[in-house]
C-alpha positions in Angstrom: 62.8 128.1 65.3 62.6 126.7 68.8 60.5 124.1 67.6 62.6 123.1 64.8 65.5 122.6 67.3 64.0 120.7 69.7 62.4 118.2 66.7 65.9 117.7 66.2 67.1 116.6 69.5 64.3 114.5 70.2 65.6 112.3 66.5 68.7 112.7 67.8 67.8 110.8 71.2 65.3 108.4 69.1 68.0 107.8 66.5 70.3 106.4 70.0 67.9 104.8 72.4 66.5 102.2 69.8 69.5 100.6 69.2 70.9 101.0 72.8 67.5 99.3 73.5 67.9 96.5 71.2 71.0 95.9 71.8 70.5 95.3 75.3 70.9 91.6 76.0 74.0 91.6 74.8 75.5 94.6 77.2 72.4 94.6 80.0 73.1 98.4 80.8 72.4 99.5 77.2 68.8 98.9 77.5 68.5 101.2 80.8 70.5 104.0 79.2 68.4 103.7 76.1 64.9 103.9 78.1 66.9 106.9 79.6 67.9 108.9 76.5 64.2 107.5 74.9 62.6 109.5 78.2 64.4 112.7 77.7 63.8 112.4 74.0 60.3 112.4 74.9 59.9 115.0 77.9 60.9 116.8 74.8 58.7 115.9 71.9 55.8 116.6 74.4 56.9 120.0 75.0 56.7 120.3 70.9 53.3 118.8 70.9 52.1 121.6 73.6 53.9 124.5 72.2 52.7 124.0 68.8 48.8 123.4 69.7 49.0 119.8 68.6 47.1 118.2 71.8 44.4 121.4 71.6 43.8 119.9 67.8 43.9 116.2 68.5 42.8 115.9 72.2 43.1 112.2 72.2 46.7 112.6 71.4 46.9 114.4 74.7 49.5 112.9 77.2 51.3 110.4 74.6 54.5 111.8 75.4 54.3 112.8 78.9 54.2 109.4 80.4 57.7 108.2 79.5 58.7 111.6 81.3 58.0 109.8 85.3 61.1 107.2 83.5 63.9 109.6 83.5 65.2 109.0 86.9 64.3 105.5 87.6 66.1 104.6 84.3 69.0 107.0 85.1 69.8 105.1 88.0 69.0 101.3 87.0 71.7 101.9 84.9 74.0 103.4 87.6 73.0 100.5 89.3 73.6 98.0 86.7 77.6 99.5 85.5 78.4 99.5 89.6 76.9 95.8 90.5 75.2 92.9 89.1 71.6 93.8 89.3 68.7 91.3 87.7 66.2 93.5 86.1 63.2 92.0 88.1 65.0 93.6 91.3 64.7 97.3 89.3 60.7 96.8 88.3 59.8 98.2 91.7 61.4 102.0 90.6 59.1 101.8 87.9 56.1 102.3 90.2 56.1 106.3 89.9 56.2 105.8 86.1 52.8 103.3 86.1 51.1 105.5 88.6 51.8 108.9 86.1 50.5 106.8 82.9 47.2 105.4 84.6 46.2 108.7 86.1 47.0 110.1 82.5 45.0 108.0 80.7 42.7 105.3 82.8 40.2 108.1 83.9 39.5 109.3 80.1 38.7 105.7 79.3 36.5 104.7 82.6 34.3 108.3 83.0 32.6 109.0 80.0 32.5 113.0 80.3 36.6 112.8 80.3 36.0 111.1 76.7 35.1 114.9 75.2 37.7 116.2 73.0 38.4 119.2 75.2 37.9 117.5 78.4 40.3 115.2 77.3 42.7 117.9 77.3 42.1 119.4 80.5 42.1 116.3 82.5 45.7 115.6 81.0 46.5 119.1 81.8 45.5 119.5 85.1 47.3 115.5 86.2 50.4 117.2 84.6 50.2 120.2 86.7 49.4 118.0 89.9 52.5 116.1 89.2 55.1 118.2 87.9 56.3 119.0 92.0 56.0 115.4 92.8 58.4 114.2 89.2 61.2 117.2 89.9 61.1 115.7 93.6 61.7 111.9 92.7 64.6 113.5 89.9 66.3 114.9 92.9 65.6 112.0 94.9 67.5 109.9 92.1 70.2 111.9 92.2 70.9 112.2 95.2 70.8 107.8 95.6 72.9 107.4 92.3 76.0 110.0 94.2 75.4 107.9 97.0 76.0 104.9 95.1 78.5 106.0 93.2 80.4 106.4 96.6 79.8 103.4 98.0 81.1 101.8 94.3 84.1 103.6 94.6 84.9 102.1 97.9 84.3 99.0 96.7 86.8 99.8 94.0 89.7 100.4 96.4 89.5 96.9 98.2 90.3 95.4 94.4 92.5 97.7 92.7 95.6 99.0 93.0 94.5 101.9 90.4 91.0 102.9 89.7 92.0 105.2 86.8 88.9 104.6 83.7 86.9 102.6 86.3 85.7 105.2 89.1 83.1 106.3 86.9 83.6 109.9 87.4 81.7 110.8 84.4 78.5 109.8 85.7 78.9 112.1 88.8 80.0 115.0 86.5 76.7 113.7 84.4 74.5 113.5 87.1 75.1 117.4 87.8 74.4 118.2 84.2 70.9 116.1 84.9 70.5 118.7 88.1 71.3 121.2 86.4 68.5 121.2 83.4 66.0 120.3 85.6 66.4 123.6 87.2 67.3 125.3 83.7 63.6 123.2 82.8 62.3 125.1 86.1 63.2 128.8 85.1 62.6 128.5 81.5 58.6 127.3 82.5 58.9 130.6 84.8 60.7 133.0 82.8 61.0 131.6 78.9 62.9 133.2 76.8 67.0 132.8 77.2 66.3 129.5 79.4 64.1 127.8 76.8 67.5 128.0 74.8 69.8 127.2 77.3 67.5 124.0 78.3 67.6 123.0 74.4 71.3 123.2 74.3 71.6 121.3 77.2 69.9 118.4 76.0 72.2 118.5 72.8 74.9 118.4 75.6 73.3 115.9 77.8 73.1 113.6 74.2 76.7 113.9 73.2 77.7 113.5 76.7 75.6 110.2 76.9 77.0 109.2 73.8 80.5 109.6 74.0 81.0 107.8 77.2 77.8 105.8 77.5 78.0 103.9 75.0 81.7 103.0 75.4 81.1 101.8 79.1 81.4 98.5 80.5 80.6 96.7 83.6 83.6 97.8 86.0 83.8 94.7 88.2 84.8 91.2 86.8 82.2 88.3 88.2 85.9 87.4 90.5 85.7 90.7 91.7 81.9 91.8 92.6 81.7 90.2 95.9 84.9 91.4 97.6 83.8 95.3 95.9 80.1 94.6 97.2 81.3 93.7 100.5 83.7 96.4 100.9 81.5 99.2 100.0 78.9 98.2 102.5 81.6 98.4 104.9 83.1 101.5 104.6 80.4 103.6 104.5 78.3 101.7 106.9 80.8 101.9 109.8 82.2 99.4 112.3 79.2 97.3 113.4 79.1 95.8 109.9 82.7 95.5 109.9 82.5 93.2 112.2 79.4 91.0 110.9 81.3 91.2 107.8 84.2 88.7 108.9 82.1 87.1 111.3 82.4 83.8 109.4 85.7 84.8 107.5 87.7 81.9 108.7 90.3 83.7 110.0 92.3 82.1 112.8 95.4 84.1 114.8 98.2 81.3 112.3 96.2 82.6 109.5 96.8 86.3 110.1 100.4 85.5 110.8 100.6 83.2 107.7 99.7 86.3 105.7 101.6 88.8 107.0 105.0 87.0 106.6 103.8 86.0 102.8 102.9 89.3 101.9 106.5 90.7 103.3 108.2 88.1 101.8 106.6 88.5 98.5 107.2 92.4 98.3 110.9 91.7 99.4 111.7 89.3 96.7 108.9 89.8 93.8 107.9 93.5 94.2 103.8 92.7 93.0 103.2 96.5 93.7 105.3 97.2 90.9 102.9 96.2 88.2 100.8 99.1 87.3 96.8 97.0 87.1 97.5 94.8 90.1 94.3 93.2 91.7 93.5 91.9 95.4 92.2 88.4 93.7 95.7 88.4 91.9 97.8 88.9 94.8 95.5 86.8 97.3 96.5 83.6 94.7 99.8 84.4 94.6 100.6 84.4 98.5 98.1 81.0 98.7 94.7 82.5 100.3 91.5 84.4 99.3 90.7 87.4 98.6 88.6 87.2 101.4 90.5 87.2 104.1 93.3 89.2 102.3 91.1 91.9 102.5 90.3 91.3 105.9 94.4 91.2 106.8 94.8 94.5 105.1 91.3 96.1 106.4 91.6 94.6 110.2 95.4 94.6 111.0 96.4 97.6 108.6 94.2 99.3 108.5 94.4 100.2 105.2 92.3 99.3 101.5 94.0 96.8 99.2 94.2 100.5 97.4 95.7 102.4 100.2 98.3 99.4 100.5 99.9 98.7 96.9 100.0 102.5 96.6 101.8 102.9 99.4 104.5 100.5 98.8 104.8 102.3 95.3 105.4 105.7 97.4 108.3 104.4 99.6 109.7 102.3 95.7 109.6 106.4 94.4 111.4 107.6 97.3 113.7 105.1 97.5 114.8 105.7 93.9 115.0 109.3 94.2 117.6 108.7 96.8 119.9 106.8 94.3 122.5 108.9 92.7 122.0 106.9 89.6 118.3 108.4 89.1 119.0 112.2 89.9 118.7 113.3 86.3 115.6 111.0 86.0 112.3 112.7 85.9 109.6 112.0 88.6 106.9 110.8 85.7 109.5 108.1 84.7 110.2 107.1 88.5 106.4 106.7 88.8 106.3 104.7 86.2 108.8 102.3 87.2 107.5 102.1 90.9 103.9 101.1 89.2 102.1 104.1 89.1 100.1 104.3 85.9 99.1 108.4 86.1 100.7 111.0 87.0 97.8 112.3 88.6 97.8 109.5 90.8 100.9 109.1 91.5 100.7 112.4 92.6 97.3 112.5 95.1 99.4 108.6 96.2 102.2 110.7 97.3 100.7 113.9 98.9 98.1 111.5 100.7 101.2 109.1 102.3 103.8 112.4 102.7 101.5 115.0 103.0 103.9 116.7 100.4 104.5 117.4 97.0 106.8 114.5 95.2 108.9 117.3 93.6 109.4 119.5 97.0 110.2 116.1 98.4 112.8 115.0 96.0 114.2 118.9 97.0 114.1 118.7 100.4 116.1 115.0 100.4 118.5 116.4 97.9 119.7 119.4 99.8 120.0 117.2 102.4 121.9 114.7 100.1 124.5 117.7 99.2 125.1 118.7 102.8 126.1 115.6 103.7 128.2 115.2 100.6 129.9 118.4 101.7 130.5 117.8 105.1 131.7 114.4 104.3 134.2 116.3 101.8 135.2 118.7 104.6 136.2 115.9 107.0 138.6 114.4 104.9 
């Protein structure tokens, strides 16, 4: 029965990678996610081949579908990589490495000593290389995962110095997918220990780990526009690097003291009379055009004199537009999802982590706390006279 399941996931995971694969010149990151659903589909046709005595009966079968299994996490994260910045595939050949050592000690011994060319020799050799490596493969998965949540940090980052909303482009799913990943391999670990329950949880989990890859893998896009990588890039590096690259980072910026004044008085003039922050998808290269300068060194204003992301900023301004309208009489019977929406916000989930960050309070205990007030001053104005 196991068997029969697992057969199943692997077509499954053959039935998506191919295409993903050939499809990959069009959309780049296709082809890594394909190599990485192909790897898992064949970590799990070799433990078929092994449970059902197929390499004991064809010993020079043995280790055919092993090798792809050193593949899992390099490919897992080229195609972090790839979705989070523009990444030539010769740069990701070097990840590869583990993955060319794992096949030529599978195979290039049974073809250069002649006693390793005996049908159960053959077997053994494969055997005991698997054993040998198994520590050193669950150490390089955990090694990748720990580099593509790092990355997937410093891409976030990067995505605050562009947009004024990162809602469908922070990638969470890949954290959230990156824990399932963690989580079978140590499901993987107690069912080799202990069988029984976990060989079914680990089969189910690949199912899981499928759909998952399917339903948002294959809908993904590239996050950053070719106008947007380098300010993200840059910005990324920066905030999780600390102030010493800060500074080598505008070293040869171009700003000048008129500049940075220039830019200031623009950008308050242009929130006083045209309100930018009000459009819910507003972008640093957008706004850097519209006040006459780059995105550059609007960046650097915000960043440098602010103190703030391009993020941290238009969010901001969208706060005080909120608070401001809940003060109006006019808007008291308004609801604070529609007053979000006409300050910019797109979410109410982030208009409500926007407001608690700048207020350090709830928009709805706010809008209480400035109405009571409101109604006490009504009432003492009404006593006066």
């Amino acid at each position: 029965m196991f068997e029969k399941f697992a057969l199943c996931t692997c077509a499954l995971g053959f039935f998506m990678a191919f295409p993903l694969m050939v499809l990959g010149r069009a959309r780049p990151a296709n082809f890594w996610l394909g190599l990485f659903v192909f790897s898992v589909s064949c970590a799990c046709l070799a433990e078929v081949a092994l449970s059902i005595g197929l390499y004991r009966r064809y010993p020079s079968c043995a280790g055919v579908f092993d090798w792809p299994v050193a593949a899992i996490a390099p490919s897992y994260y080229c195609y972090v990589r790839i979705l989070t910045a523009s990444s030539p595939w010769r740069s990701q050949a070097i990840h590869f490495l583990p993955t060319i050592l794992f096949s030529a000690a599978l195979f290039l011994p049974r073809f250069l000593f002649p006693y390793l060319q005996e049908g159960e020799q053959q077997f053994f050799h494969v055997a005991r290389v698997i054993g040998a490596a198994i520590p050193l493969l669950i150490g390089l998965n955990l090694v990748y995962a720990v580099a593509v949540l790092y990355r997937l940090k410093q891409f976030r980052a990067g995505l605050q110095e562009v947009y004024s909303s990162t809602q469908g482009r922070d990638l969470q799913w890949l954290t959230w997918l990156t824990i399932v990943i963690v989580a079978l391999l140590a499901t993987w670990v107690l069912d080799c220990i202990l069988g029984g329950v976990w060989t079914w949880g680990l089969e189910l989990g690949r199912i899981a780990l499928l759909y998952f890859v399917g339903w948002y893998g294959l809908r993904q896009t590239p996050v950053f526009t070719a106008q947007d990588l380098g300010t993200a890039s840059q910005a990324a590096v920066t905030v999780v690097s600390g102030d010493e690259l800060e500074k080598s980072k505008y070293s040869r910026s171009g700003m000048t003291e008129p500049a940075r004044q220039l830019i200031g008085a623009r950008l308050a003039k242009r929130n006083q009379l045209n309100k930018d922050y009000l459009e819910n998808d507003l972008k640093l290269p957008e706004l850097a055009d519209r006040i006459g300068t780059s995105s550059h060194l609007l960046s650097q204003y915000l960043n440098q004199e602010l103190q703030c992301t391009f993020f941290e900023y238009i969010n901001g301004l969208r706060v005080a537009e909120v608070q401001r309208l809940m003060q109006e009489a006019s808007n008291a019977t308004r609801s604070l999802l529609d007053l979000a929406t006409a300050a910019g916000f797109n979410s109410k989930s982030h208009f409500n982590a926007s407001f608690r960050k700048v207020t350090g309070t709830t928009p709805s205990a706010w809008r209480q706390a400035h109405a009571n007030l409101s109604d006490v001053g009504f009432k003492i104005a009404e006593i006066r006279a």
